[in-house]
C-alpha positions, 0 to 999 in steps of 0.5 A: 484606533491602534487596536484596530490597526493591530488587528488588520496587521495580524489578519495579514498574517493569518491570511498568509499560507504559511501561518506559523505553530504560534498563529495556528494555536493562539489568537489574536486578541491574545498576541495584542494583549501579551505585547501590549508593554514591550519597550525597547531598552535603548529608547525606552518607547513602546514598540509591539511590532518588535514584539510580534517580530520576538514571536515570530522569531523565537515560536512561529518560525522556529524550525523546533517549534515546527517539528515539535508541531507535527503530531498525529491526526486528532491532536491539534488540539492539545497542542493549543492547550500546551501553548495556552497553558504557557502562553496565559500566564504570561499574559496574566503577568504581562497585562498593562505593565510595560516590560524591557524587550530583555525581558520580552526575550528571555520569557518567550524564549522559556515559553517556546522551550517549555512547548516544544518539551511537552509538544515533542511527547504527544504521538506522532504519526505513523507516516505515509507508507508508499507506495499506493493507498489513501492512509488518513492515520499517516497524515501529519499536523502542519504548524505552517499551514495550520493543517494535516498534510495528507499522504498525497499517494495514488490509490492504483498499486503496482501491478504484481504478476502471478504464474502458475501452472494449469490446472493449479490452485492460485491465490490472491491477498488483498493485502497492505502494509498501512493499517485499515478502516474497521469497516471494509468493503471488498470488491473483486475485478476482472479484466481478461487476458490484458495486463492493465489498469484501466478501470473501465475494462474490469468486470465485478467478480464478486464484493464482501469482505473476503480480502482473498480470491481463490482459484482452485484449479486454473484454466487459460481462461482465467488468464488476465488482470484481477482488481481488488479494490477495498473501500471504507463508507463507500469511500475508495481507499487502495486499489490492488492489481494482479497480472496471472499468467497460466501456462499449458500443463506439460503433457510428460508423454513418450518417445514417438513409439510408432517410430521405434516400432518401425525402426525396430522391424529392420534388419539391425534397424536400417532401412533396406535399399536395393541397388539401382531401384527406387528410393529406400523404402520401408521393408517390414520384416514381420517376426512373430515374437518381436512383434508380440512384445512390441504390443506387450510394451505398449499395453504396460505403458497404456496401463501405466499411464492409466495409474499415473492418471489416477495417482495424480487425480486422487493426490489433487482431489486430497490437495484441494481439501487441505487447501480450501481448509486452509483459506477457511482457516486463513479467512477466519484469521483475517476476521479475528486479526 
């Protein structure tokens, strides 16, 4: 009879939310047996609900004890056999002898400080690193809940805005700071000339497992938001944004020449009027020599302007070799990291 009533009171407790390191790692019929000989001092009456109050007390609710509990994914375990392997041989001393609470007391209080010694070496985990990404390694064992407390982080990033200039090479990294599945699936979205998140509007680009995009030479059309998004057994894991902005390619051009060659057929580079007639007009006064070197300077700076063009042509062509092996070597980092 008392069993079973023993029985219902620690169902009580399990089926509380917060549980508690003792109650997540040793079961019931063990906390029944180990409390079975408690008396108190004074009295000298058995009395196991004192008992479960010590536990409580010195392992469950110990804030220690709890923190020692908070270790990385996949070593819960241990931690029960830690806390058995205190736990047990007490119990094997305890089994069918009444004992003072004093010494209740004292024991458990040894059990919890031998725990909390051998727990606190297990590894910890590396935590959640904000501020975007689901990160299952970062999740930490709850000893009140009896479960891993995941990370609880969007999977949409900031926006990070990227200019160039037209006609410029840009490049994007799919890149985070927590640490990746093995097995990555990369997918690339576009969303063109809007600044958002909205996943509806981005279009596929291109999916594999190349973690950097490319542009080799940017046009206004590429203007927009990119969406990189890494998945793991088609599992969405972070989801990355990009806001690119081209600005026009400054076109370095002249002063207006036509300007200067008018101003420069006028007697001392004044517009001539004649009294009482009409508005000024302009008086060209053609002189043979100023006019011939007038189209001499024009031509040089035609042929000038022709051998900027091809010096700039031929350093972008010799630019965009160096860069694309450069994203070649750096893909092949990505594959060896």
């Amino acid at each position: 009879m008392w069993k079973s009533i023993l029985w219902l009171l620690h169902a009580g407790l399990l089926l509380d939310p917060s549980i508690g390191c003792y109650h997540c790692l040793v079961d019931m019929d063990i906390s029944v047996k180990l409390c079975w000989g408690h008396v108190i001092t004074e009295s000298y009456t058995r009395n196991m609900d004192e008992c479960f109050e010590k536990v409580d007390r010195l392992m469950t609710n110990a804030t220690k004890v709890i923190e020692a509990g908070r270790v990385g994914p996949g070593y819960d375990q241990q931690l029960r056999e830690i806390m058995l392997s205190q736990i047990i041989p007490l119990l094997e001393e305890f089994d069918q002898k009444l004992n003072d609470d004093t010494v209740y007391e004292k024991r458990l209080q040894t059990v919890a400080d031998n725990f909390i010694a051998a727990a606190s070496k297990l590894p910890r985990a590396s935590g959640c690193i904000p501020p975007c990404g689901f990160q299952a390694k970062g999740a930490l064992y709850n000893c009140i809940t009896c479960k891993y407390d995941t990370c609880e982080l969007p999977l949409d990033c900031p926006v990070e805005e990227i200019t160039v200039v037209e006609n410029n090479r840009t490049r994007m990294w799919c890149d985070v700071s927590f640490p990746l599945p093995i097995d990555l699936e990369v997918i690339w979205r576009f969303a063109e000339e809007v600044k958002s998140q909205q996943v509806d509007l981005f279009k596929e680009v291109t999916a594999g497992v190349d973690r950097l995009y490319s542009i080799p030479s940017a046009n206004l059309q590429h203007t927009g938001t990119y969406q990189c998004e890494i998945l793991s057994n088609q599992r969405s894991i972070v989801r990355l944004y990009f806001y690119l902005t081209v600005k026009p390619q400054v076109v370095v051009g002249y002063t207006d020449l036509q300007e200067i060659f008018d101003l420069s057929l006028l007697p001392g580079g004044r517009i001539v009027s004649s009294p009482g007639g009409p508005p000024p007009a302009l008086q060209l006064l053609p002189q043979p020599a100023l006019l011939t070197a007038c189209l001499t300077t024009l031509l040089l700076l035609l042929f000038l302007s022709l051998g900027i063009l091809y010096w700039k042509s031929a350093q972008r062509y010799r630019r965009d070799g160096q860069q694309a092996q450069e994203d070649q070597v750096s893909r092949q980092m990505y594959v060896l990291h």
